[in-house]
C-alpha positions in Angstrom: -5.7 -10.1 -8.6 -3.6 -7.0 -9.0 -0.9 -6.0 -5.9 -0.8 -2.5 -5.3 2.5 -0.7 -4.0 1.6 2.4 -1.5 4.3 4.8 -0.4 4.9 7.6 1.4 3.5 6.3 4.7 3.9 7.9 8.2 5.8 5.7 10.6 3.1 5.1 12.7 1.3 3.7 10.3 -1.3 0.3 11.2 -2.3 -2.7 8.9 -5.4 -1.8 9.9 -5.4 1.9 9.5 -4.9 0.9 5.4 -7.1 -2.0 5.2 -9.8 0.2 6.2 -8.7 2.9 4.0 -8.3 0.4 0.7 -11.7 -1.6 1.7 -13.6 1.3 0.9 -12.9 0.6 -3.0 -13.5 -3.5 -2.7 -12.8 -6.8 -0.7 -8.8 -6.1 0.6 -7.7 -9.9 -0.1 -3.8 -9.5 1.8 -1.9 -6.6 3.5 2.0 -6.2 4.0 2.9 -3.9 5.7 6.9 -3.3 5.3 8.1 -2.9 9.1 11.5 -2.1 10.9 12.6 -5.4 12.3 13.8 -3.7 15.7 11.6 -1.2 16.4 8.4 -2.5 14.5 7.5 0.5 12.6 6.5 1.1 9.3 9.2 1.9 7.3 6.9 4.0 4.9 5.6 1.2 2.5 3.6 -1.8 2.1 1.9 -3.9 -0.1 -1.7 -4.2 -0.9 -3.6 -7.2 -3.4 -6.8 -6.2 -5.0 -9.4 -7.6 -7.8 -8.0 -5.4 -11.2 -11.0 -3.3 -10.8 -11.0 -2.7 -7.5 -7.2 -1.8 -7.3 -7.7 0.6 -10.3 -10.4 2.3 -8.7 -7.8 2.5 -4.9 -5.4 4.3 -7.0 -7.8 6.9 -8.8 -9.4 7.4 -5.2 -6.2 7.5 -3.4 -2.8 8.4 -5.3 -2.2 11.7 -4.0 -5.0 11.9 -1.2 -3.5 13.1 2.4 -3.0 9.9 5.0 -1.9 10.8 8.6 -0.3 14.2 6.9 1.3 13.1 4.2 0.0 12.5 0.6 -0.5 9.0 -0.5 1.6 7.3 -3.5 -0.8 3.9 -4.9 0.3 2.7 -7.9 0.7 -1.1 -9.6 3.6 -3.1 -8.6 6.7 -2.7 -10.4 9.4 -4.8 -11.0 12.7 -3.0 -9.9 15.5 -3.4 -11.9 18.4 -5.4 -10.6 16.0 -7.4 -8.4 15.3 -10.5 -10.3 16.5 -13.8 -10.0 16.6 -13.5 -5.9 
């Protein structure tokens, strides 16, 4: 199982707008989508998990590809710096 970072989302971005995107390359097994806690919009990332193959084909299909007028950013996870030990 691989998670899958995607940035660069529009505001008005839906779970299910991406899981439909991301289920054309395999099974989507979870979604987060990060949201404002007031107003409940996307705050322009979220989190996707994937089977390794599957995820590697998302982000060869979809870094860079135009979503609701803006281009996509899909990449593996990252662990940022500073962040550890939360």
């Amino acid at each position: 199982m691989k998670k899958l970072f995607i940035g660069n989302l529009s505001a008005s971005t839906s779970e299910s707008e991406l899981e439909a995107l991301f289920s054309e390359f395999g099974t989507v097994r979870s979604l987060k989508l990060v949201t404002d806690v007031f107003s409940g919009q996307c705050k322009g990332f979220g989190f996707i998990e994937m089977e390794g193959h599957e995820a590697r084909a998302a982000i060869s299909g979809l870094d860079g590809k135009d979503f609701n007028g803006k281009p996509l950013k899909v990449g593996f996870e990252t662990a940022k710096a500073g962040r550890r030990g939360r």
